[in-house]
Each structure stands twice: as C-alpha cells, then as structure tokens.
C-alpha positions as CSV (number, residue, x, y, z in Angstrom):
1,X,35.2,-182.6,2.4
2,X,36.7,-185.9,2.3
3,X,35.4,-189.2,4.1
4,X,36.7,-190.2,7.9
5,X,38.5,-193.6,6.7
6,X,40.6,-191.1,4.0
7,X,41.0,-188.3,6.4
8,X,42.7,-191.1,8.6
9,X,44.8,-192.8,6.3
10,X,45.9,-189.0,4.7
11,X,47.1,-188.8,8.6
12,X,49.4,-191.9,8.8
13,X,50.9,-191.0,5.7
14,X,51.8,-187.5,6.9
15,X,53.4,-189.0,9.8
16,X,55.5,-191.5,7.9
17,X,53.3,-194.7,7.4
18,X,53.2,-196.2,3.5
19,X,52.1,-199.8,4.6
20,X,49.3,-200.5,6.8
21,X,48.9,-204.3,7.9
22,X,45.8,-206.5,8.7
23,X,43.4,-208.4,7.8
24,X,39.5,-207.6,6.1
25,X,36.3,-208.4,8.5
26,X,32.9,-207.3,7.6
27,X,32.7,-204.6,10.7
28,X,36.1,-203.0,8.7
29,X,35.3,-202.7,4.7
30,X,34.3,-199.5,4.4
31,X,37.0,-198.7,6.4
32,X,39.3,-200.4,4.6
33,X,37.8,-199.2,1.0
34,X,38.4,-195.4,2.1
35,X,42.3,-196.3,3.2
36,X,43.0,-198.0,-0.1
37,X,41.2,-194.7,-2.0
38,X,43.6,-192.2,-0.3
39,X,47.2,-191.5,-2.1
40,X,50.2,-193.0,-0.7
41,X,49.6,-195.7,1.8
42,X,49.8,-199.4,0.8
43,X,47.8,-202.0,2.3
44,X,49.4,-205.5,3.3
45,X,47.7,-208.2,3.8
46,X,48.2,-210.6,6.5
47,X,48.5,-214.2,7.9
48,X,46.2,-213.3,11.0
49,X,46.0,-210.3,13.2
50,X,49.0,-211.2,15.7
51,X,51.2,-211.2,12.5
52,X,49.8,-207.9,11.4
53,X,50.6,-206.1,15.1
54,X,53.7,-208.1,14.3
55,X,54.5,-206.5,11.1
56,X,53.1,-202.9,12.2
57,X,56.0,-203.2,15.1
58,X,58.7,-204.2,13.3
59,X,57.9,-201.5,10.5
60,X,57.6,-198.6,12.8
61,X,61.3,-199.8,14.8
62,X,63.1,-200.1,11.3
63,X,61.6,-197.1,9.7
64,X,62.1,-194.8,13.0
65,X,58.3,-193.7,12.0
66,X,54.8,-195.0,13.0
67,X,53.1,-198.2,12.2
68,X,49.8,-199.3,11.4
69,X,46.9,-202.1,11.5
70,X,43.7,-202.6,10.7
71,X,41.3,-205.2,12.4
72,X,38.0,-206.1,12.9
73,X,36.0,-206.1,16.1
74,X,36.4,-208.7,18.8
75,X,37.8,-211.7,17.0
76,X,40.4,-209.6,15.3
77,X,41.5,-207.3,17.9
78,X,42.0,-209.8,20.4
79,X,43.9,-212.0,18.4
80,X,46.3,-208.5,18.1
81,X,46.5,-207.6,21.5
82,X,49.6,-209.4,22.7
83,X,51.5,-207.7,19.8
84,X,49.8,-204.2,20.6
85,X,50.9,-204.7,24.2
86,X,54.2,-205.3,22.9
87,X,54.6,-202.5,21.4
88,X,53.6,-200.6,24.6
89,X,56.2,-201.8,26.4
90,X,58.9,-201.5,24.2
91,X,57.7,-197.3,23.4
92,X,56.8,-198.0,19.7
93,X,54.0,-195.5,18.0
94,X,51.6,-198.3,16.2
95,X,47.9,-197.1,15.4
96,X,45.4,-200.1,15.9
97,X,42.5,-199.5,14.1
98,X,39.0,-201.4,14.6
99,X,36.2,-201.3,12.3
100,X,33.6,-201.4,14.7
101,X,30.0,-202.3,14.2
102,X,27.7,-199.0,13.2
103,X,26.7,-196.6,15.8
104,X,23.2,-197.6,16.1
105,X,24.3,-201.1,17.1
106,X,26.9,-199.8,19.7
107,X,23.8,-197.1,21.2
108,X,21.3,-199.9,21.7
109,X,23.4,-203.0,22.8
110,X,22.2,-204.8,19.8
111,X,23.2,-208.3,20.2
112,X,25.8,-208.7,16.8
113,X,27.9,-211.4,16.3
114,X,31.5,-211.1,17.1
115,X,30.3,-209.8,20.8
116,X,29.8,-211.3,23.8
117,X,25.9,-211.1,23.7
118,X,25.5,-208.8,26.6
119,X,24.7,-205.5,24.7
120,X,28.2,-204.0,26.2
121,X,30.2,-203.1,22.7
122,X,33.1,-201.3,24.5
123,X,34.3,-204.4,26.9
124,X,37.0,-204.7,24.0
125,X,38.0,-201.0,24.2
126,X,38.2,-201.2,28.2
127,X,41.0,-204.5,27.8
128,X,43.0,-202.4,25.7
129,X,43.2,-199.5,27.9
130,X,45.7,-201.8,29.6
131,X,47.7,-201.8,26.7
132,X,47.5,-198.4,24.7
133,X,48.4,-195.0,25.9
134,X,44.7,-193.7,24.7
135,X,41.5,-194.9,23.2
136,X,39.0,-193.4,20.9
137,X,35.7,-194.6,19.4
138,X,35.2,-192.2,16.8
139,X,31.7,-190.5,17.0
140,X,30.7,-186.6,16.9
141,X,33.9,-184.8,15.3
142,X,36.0,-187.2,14.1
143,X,38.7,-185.4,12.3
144,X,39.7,-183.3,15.8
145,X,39.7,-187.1,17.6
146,X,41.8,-188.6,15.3
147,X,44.4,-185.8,15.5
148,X,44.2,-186.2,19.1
149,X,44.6,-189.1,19.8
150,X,47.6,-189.5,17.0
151,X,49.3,-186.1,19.2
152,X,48.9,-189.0,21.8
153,X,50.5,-191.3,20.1
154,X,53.6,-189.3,19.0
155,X,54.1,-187.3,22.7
156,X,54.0,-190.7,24.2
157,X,55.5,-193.2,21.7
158,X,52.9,-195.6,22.2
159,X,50.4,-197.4,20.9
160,X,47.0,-196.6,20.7
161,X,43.3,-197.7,20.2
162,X,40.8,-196.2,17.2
163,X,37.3,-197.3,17.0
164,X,36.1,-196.5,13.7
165,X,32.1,-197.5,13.9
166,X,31.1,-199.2,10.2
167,X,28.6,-195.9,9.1
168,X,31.9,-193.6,10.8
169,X,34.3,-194.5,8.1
170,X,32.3,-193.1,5.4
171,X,31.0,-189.9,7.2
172,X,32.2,-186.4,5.7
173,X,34.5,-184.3,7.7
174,X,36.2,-180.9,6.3
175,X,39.8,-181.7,4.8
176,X,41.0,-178.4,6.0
177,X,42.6,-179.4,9.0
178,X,45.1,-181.8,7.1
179,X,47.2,-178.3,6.3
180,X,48.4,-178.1,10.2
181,X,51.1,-181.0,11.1
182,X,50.4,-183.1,13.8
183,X,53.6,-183.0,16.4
184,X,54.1,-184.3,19.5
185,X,53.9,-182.2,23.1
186,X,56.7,-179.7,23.3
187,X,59.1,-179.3,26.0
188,X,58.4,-176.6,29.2
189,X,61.1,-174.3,27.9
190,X,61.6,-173.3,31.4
191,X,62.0,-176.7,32.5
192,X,64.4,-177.2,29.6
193,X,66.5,-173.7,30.9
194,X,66.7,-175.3,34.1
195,X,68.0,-178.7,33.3
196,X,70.6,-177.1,30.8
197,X,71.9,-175.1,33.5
198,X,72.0,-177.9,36.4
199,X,73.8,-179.8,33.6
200,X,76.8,-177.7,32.7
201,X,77.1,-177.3,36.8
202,X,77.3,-181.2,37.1
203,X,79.7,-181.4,33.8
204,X,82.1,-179.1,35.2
205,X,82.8,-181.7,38.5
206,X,84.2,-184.6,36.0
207,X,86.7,-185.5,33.7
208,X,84.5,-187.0,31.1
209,X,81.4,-188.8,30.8
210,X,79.3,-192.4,30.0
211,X,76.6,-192.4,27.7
212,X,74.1,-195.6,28.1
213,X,72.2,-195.9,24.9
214,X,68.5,-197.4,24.8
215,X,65.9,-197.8,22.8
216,X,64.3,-194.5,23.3
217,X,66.4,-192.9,21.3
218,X,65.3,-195.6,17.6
219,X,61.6,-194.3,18.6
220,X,62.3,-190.6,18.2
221,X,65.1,-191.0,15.5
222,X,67.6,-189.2,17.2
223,X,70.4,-191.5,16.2
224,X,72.5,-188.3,14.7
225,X,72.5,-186.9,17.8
226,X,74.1,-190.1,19.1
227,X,76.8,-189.8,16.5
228,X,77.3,-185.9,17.2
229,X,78.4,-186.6,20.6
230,X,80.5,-189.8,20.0
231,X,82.8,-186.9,18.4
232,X,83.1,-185.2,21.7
233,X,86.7,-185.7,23.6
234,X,85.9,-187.0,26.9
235,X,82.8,-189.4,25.0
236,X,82.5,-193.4,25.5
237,X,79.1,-194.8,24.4
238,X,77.4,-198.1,25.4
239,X,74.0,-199.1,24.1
240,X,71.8,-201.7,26.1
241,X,70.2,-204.7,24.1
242,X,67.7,-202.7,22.5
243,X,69.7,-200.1,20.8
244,X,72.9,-202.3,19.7
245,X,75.0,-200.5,16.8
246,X,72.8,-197.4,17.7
247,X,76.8,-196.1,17.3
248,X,78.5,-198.2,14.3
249,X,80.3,-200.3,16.5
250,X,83.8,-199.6,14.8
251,X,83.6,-195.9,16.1
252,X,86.3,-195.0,18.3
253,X,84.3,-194.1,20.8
254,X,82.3,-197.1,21.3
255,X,82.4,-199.5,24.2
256,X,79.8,-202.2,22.3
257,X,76.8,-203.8,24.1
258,X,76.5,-203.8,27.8
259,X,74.8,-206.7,29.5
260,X,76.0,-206.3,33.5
261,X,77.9,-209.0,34.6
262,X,77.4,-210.9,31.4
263,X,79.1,-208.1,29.2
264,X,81.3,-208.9,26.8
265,X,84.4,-207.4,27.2
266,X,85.7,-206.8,31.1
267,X,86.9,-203.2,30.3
268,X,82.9,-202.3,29.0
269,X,81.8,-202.9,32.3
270,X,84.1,-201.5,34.5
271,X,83.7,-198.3,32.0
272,X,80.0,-198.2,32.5
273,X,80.0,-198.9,35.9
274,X,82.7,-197.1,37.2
275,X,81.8,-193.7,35.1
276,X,82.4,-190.8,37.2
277,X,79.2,-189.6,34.9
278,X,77.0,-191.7,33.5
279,X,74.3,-190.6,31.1
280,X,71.6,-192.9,30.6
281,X,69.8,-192.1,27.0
282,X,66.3,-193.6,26.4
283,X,67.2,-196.3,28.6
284,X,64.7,-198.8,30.1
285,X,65.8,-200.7,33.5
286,X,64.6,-204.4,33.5
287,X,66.0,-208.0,34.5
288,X,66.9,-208.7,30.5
289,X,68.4,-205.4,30.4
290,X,70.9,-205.2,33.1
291,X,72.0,-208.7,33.2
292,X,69.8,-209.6,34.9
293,X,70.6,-207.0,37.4
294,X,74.0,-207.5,37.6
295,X,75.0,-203.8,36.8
296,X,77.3,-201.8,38.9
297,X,76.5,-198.6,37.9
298,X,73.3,-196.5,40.8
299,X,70.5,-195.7,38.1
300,X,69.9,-192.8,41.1
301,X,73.0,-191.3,40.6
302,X,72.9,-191.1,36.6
303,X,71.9,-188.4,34.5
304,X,68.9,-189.9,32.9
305,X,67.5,-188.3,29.7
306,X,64.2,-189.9,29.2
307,X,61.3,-189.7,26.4
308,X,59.2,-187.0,28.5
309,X,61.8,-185.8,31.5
310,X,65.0,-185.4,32.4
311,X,66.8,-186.4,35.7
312,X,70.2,-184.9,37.2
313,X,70.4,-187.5,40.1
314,X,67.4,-186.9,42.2
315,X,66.2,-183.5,40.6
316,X,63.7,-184.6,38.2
317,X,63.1,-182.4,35.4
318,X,59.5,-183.0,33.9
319,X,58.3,-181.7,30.8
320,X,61.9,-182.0,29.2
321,X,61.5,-184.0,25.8
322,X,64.5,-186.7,24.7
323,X,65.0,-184.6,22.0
324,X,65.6,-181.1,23.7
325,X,67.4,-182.8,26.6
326,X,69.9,-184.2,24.2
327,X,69.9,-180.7,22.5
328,X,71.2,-179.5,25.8
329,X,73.6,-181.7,26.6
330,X,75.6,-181.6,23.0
331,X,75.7,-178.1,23.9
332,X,77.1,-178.1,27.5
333,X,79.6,-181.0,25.9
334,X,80.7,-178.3,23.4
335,X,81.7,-176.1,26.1
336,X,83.6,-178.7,27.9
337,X,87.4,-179.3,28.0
338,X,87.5,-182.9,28.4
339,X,90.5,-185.0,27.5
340,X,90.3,-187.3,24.6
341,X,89.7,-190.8,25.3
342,X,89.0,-193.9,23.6
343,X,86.3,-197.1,23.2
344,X,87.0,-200.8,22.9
345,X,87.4,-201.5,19.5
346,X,85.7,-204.9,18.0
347,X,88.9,-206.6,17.5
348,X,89.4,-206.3,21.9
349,X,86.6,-207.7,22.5
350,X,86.5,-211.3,24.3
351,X,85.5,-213.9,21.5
352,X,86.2,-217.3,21.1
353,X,88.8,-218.0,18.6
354,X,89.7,-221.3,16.9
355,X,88.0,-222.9,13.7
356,X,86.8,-226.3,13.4
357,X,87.3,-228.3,10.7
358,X,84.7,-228.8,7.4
359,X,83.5,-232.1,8.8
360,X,82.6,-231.1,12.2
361,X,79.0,-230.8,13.2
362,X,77.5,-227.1,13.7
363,X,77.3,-226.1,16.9
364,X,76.5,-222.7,17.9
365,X,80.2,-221.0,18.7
366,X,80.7,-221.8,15.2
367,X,77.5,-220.4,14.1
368,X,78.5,-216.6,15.3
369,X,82.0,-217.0,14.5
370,X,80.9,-217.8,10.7
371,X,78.2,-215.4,10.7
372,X,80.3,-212.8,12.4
373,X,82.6,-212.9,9.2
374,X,80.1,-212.6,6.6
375,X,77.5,-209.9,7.7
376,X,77.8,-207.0,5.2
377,X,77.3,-203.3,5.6
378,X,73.7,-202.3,5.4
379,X,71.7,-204.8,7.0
380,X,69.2,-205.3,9.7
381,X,70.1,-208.2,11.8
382,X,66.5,-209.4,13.5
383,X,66.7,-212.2,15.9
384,X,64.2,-213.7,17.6
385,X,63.8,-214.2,21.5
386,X,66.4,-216.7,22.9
387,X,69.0,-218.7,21.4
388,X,68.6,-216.4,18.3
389,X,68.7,-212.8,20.0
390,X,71.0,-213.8,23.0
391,X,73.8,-215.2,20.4
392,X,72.9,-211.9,18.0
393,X,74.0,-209.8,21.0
394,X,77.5,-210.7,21.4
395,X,78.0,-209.9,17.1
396,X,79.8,-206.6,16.1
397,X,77.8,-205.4,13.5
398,X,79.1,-203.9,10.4
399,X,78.8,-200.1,9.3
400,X,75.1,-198.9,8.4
401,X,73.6,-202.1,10.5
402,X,70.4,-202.7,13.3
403,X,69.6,-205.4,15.4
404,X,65.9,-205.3,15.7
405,X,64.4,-207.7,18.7
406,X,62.1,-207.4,21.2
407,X,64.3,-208.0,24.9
408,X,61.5,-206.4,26.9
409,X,58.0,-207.9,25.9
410,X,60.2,-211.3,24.6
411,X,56.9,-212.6,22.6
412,X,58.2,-215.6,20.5
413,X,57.2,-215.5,16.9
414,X,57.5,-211.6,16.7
415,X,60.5,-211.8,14.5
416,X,58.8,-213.3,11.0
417,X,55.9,-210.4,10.8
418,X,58.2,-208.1,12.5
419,X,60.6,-209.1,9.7
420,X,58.4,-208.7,6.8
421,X,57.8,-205.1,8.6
422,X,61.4,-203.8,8.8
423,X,61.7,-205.1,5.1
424,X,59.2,-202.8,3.9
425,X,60.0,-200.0,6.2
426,X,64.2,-200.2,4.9
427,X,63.9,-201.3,1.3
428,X,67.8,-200.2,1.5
429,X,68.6,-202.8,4.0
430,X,69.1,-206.6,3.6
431,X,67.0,-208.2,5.9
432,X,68.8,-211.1,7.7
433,X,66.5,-213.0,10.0
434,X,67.5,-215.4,12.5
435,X,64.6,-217.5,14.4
436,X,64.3,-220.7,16.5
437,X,62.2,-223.7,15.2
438,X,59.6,-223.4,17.9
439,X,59.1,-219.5,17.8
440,X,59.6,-220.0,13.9
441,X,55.8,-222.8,14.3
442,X,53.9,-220.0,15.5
443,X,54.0,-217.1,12.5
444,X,55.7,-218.4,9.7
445,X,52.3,-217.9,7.2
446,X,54.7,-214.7,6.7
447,X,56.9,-216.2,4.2
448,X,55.4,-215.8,0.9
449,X,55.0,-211.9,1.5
450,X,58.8,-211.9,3.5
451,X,60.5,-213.5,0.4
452,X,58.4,-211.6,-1.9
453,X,60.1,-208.6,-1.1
454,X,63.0,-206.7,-3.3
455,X,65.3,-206.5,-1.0
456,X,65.7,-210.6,-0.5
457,X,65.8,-211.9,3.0
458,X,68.3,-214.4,4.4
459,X,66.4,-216.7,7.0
460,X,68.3,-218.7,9.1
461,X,66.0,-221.1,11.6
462,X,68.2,-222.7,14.1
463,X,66.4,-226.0,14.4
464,X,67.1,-226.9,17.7
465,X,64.1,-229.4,18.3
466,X,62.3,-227.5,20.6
467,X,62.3,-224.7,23.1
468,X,66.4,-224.4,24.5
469,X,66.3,-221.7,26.0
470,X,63.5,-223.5,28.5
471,X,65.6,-226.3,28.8
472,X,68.1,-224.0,30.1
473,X,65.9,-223.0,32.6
474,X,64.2,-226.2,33.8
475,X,63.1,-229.9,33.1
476,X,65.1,-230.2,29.6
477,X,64.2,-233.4,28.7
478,X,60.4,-232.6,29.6
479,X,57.9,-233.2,26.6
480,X,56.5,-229.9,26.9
481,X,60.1,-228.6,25.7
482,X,59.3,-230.8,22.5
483,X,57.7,-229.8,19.2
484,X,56.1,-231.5,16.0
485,X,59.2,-232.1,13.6
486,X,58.5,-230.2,10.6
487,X,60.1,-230.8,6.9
488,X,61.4,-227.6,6.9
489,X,63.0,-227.6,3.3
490,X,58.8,-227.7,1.9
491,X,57.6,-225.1,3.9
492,X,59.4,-222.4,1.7
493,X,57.6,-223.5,-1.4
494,X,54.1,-224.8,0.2
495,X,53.8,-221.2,1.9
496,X,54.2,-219.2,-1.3
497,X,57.9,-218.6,-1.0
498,X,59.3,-220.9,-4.3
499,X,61.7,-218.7,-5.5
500,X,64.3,-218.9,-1.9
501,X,67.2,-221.0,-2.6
502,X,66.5,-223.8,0.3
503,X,70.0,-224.9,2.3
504,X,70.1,-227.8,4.9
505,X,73.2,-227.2,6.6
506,X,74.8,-229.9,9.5
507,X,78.2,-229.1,9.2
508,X,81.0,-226.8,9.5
509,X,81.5,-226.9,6.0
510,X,78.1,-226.9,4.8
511,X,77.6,-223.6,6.9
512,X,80.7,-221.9,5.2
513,X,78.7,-223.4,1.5
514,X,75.6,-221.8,2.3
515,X,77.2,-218.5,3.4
516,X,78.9,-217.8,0.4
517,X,75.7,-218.4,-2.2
518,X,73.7,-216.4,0.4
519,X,76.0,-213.2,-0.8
520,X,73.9,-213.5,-4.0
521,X,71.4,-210.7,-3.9
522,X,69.0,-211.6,-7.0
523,X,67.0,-214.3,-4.4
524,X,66.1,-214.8,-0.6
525,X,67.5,-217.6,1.1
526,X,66.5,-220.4,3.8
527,X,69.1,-221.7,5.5
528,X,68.0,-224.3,7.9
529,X,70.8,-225.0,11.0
530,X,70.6,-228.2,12.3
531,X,72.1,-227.9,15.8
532,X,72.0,-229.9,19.5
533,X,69.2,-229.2,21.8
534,X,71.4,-228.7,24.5
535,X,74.1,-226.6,22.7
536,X,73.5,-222.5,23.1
537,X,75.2,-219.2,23.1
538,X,77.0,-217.8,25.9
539,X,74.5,-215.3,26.9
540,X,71.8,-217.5,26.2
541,X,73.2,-219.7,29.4
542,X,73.6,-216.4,31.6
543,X,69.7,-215.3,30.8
544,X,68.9,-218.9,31.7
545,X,71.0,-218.8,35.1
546,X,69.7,-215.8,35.9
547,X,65.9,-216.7,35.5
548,X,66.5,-219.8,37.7
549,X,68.3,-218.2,40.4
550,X,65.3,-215.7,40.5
551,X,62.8,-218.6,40.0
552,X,64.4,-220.4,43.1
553,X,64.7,-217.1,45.5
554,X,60.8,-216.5,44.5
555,X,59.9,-220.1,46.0
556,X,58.7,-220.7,49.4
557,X,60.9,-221.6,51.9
558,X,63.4,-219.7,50.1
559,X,65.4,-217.2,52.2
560,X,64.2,-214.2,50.4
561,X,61.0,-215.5,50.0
C-alpha cells in the first residue's frame, strides 16, 4: 500500500517527469509532503502559479515528455489557468494538480476560504473544463482515476485537471497497479491497413513529395522519424514556426521555416506550395502559422498526418495515431522510386548582408546577423512572443538546436518560466533566451532559479521601451504602448541571480564584446540590447501588417464586414 499523493508522483515519474513546479498553499501540503517522499521527482519552487504552468510547459516541450504543477485551490489555480490553456492549445501533456479542500468540506458546501462563499466547490473545476482535455476530483478509487485520466493525457497530448481533496492525498491505495505502464490509445489497426494502402495508391501518382513539419510531431518525440525520411530520394522538408530545426537545418533535404507569403527564401514557398504531394505532419492551421494565411498550398488536398487521424485528401482516417501514420508512410516511401532531389541550403537563403561599423548604434538587422554567427551546436533558442520570436524565426540554427516559443497561444512572459523549464528538462543544452522588456516585466521572479542552473543561460532582453510589436499594429506613440523604465543591470543581483556576468550593450561593437565573453560557459549571462522603439525584424512587420489588415476588414463599414 502506498499513499495517493506517492502513488501519483510514482506516476509522473514513470512517464518522464523529475521536476514538478508550483507553489505550497494550505489545501496542498499533504499533497505536497507525499510528492517530495516518493523517489525520483524534484520539486521546484516557484515565483507564482502562472510561472509554474509556465515552467511545467516549457519543460514538457524541451524534454519531449510530460510536465507537472502543483497548486492550491482557487487563488492558485486561477492564477495558472492562462498557462494551462496554453498548453491546450499548443498539444502539450502538463498535469495540473490542485490540493483541494477535504471531502467533507466539498460534500457539505462548507463555506472555506479561498471559495466563492456559495457552498459550490467545483465552479473552479467547471472553468477548466474549457481548458483541459479531462477533469478528475479524486474520490472512491483513486489509483484507477489517476491512471485514467493520465491515459487521457498522453492519447490526447493535453493538459489536464486533478483534484486531489486534502484527506485524499494521504489515503492508502494498493501499489500493485504501478507494474502495468500507462500508454496512450492505440491505433484501429484496420484503420491503419486502410490508410497504408490508400497511401502507396496516392504515392504512385507523383514524382516526389513535401513534408510540412509541426509541432505535433516535439509532443510525441517522433523527431527520428523526421530524420529517417529526410534520407528518402524524392524528400524536401519544411517545418512551420512551431517545429523550426525539427530537421537540422543544414540537411540536404531541408527547405527551412515556412511562413506563406512572408517566407524566407522565394524557392521555399513555391516548393511548399506548388508540391505535387504535400504531407502535412503534426501541423496546426492558424493566422500566425500560415502567414497570416498567405499560403498557397489547399490544406484539402494534403495528406494530413495528425495526432489521432490521418487524412488522404477528403478520406479521413480516424483512429490512426501520428506515430503509426508516420510508420506507414516511411514504409510506402521505401518502396518508392523517386528521383533524388535537393533542399535550400542556409547559405541560399535571402538575408541581409553588409556589416556596420563598431560605432554604430544596435539596431535589430544587426542583432540576428551577430547572433546568427555565434549560436553554437547544442542549444535551445527560446524567444518570446514578438520582436523576439518573429526575428528568432528567420535564424538557421546550428546542428543539435530547438527554438522553443509559443506562436499559437502568444502569452507574453511565457518565455522566463518556460525557460527555467527547458533548462531543467535539457541539462545538455545551453539555454539561450531572448525576451522583450515588457513581456520580460511580467515573470522575471524566475531569474534566481534560471541562472541557478548548471547549464548557464544567456538572456538577452531587447529593451525596446515598451510593447513594438503593438506599435506596429496601432497608435505607436500611445501611452498604453509605454512601460515603467526599469534599471535593468540590478535586477540580476536583487532577484537572486548575482553570479550572471551583466552586459549593457548600445552598439555594434559592444554587441560583438558581449558575444565573445558570453562563449564562456562557467557563468550565465545578461545581456541587455538597447534598441529603437520603432526598429523590428522583418517578420515582425509582416505579423503586424497582417493583424491590421485583418483588424480593418473586421470593422464596420468594411467591405467584408
């Protein structure tokens, strides 16, 4: 016998979680006392709950495996609920876990603080039904509700919702069940016949194919698979935003990041959108995504390999898993006598050329062309919504490297928790972090833990003065697009981070300076980039253009109004 709060925690470990994130409340120590007992998982602390949904996030993206929080009840869980629902609509597998008050409270309305005073202790649970792809409040047979809902979690690759009442987390359920692996929902294997056979039928009608990479494929860490086919003849692979360097972007067979209209490099495009098959992988359809729909490709006309079904243009294939449908088409590609073809290599891709001298100020062209040159091998590139992640995008990353963002749910200040997240998740990787001045307000309280970590960050915060990317949109000199002026070379030290090496850089030169003594491994460093408000990256203006155009078309009086 072992209690429910160990039984739990023995589960996340199983399925790949070592850290679990939060914060203590009184409705969550025994809870919390019972995690800490069991072997194997780590508890870290932190700032507030948003960072900790933050940091459960980012860890489960980096580390290809779940994530974890713990909260308390009401206060607590609602302050995490715009990370949860982040991670719902990017597909990422995070348990949130509420210490609840005990069951007798919850039976007989009692009127406990933290509550809304009406007797109703599940209004909390009901708001994150929006948000989560199941919900449990653990009563009668715990252990069998806790693997279901976790079966839920994995099938689905999305978040969901344990209530673990106060006198729950120390009740005694049998251990026995931890002996039989919790998967997710397999593929219909006659769904799976059927869709391998309707795909050698449509391979046999082209001379080669597209793949369009997403993020679907990070959430069931099936980035070999990826590989395995780049080494097809007949193969060129793209990757949307949320799967950049899913493919080291040196592989012959890559075609880089593409962004619709705004893609890099001409050739990408008319690749993607003129394939005589294109295979979409994991892919999610959305205005950030495409370019703000600018692609030329007809989603309806795609092979689409999704996380629960499979699609050969209008045959839809339910039941068929990302991982068998991939499975199916390495395969049919073996079989194939495709001619051998190649990507666009990093060094034909459309970038800016030119340097500017020592003395001149940093502006942002200079920024990526700099950074651009000294990115190593073996890091994780995370960059914050906007300027940050939209000037990220047009980088060719080096061998072994992610970009971690969030382009779907775009929730500024994810990119500090998520950061500390990723570090722990990758202690391999260098983390390199870059982060606007106004997204940077909202969660820094990470830093101390961040720059605690072995693996040394590099922060970069591209203080802008303010929000650009809104200026972009509308009103630019508006005060709302203001913020407080911070001293940014303190806040390092007064947030528990005194060993990062501070750098205030203006200039050209200065930028170069700083790059070079950020090489050094043995500390983090905080590089602060002092750049124009109105100066941003090339896809940074598209996004805003795009958001405009669509903001003036949704107006009344508008013709398409």
């Amino acid at each position: 016998m072992m209690t429910v709060g160990r039984y739990l925690a023995t589960r996340l470990k199983q399925l790949g979680a070592g850290h679990v994130f939060g914060l203590p409340g009184d409705f969550n120590l025994n809870l919390l006392d019972e995690i800490l007992a069991a072997d194997g998982l780590t508890w870290t602390g932190s700032a507030n709950e948003l960072n900790a949904a933050y940091s459960a996030d980012g860890y489960a993206r980096a580390g290809r495996r779940v994530g974890a929080l713990v909260t308390t009840y009401g206060v607590g869980e609602l302050s995490a609920i715009n990370g949860t629902a982040g991670s719902f609509a990017e597909h990422v597998p995070v348990a949130h876990i509420v210490g609840m008050p005990p069951r007798a409270a919850l039976l007989s309305g009692a009127r406990v603080h933290h509550s809304l005073l009406d007797g109703d202790h599940y209004h909390f649970v009901r708001m994150f039904d929006e948000v989560t792809a199941a919900q449990v409040v653990l009563g009668e047979d715990p252990a069998s509700a806790i693997d279901d809902i976790l079966t839920t979690m994995l099938t689905k690759s999305r978040p969901v919702y344990i209530g673990v009442p106060l006198d729950v987390a120390q009740a005694l359920v049998p251990s026995d069940r931890l002996h039989t692996k919790i998967t997710p929902a397999a593929s219909d294997p006659a769904a799976v016949a059927a869709f391998e056979s309707a795909l050698r039928a449509r391979l046999d009608d082209v001379p080669g194919v597209v793949l369009l990479v997403g993020h679907g494929v990070h959430r069931r860490g099936l980035e070999p698979d990826i590989e395995t086919l780049a080494g097809f003849p007949g193969v060129r692979i793209a990757t949307q935003a949320g799967a950049k360097a899913i493919l080291d972007e040196g592989h012959p067979a890559s075609l880089g990041t593409y962004f619709g209209a705004e893609t890099l490099t001409a050739s990408t495009r008319r690749l993607v959108d003129e394939a005589a098959l294109l295979v979409m992988v994991g892919t999610a359809v959305s205005d950030f995504m495409t370019g703000f729909f600018t692609h030329g490709y007809t989603p309806e006309n795609a092979v689409e390999l999704a996380l629960d079904h499979a699609r050969i243009g209008h045959a839809v294939y339910p039941g068929v898993r990302l991982a068998d449908s991939l499975a199916s088409l390495r395969l049919a590609m073996a079989e194939t006598k495709f001619t051998p073809v190649s990507g666009v290599k990093p060094d034909e891709r459309d970038r800016p050329t030119g340097r500017r001298p020592q003395s001149a100020p940093l502006d942002q062209q200079t920024l990526w062309q700099e950074l651009q040159e000294w990115l190593e091998p073996d890091t994780i590139v995370i960059a914050e919504a906007g300027t940050a992640f939209y000037g990220a995008l047009d980088l060719t990353l080096p061998e072994r490297s992610d970009l971690l963002g969030q382009p779907v749910w775009s929730s500024i200040g994810y990119t500090i928790p998520a950061t500390l997240g990723a570090a722990l998740a990758r202690p391999d990787r260098r983390p390199v972090l870059l982060v606007g001045d106004g997204a940077a307000q909202l969660t820094v309280q990470e830093f101390g833990r961040l720059f605690g970590q072995d693996n040394k960050p590099v922060v970069f915060l591209l203080d802008n003065d303010g929000y650009t990317v809104e200026r972009k949109i509308q009103s630019p000199d508006a005060s709302y697009q203001d913020i407080v002026r911070w001293d940014w070379s303190l806040v390092p030290r007064a947030l528990g981070a005194a060993g990062a090496q501070v750098h205030d850089v203006r200039t050209v030169g200065e930028l170069r300076a700083s790059l070079r003594k950020a090489r050094d491994r043995t500390a983090g460093h905080f590089v602060r980039l002092r750049l124009n408000r109105h100066d941003a990256p090339r896809l940074l203006l598209a996004l805003a253009a795009g958001i405009t155009g669509a903001n003036r078309e949704a107006r009344p009086g508008s013709p398409r109004h």
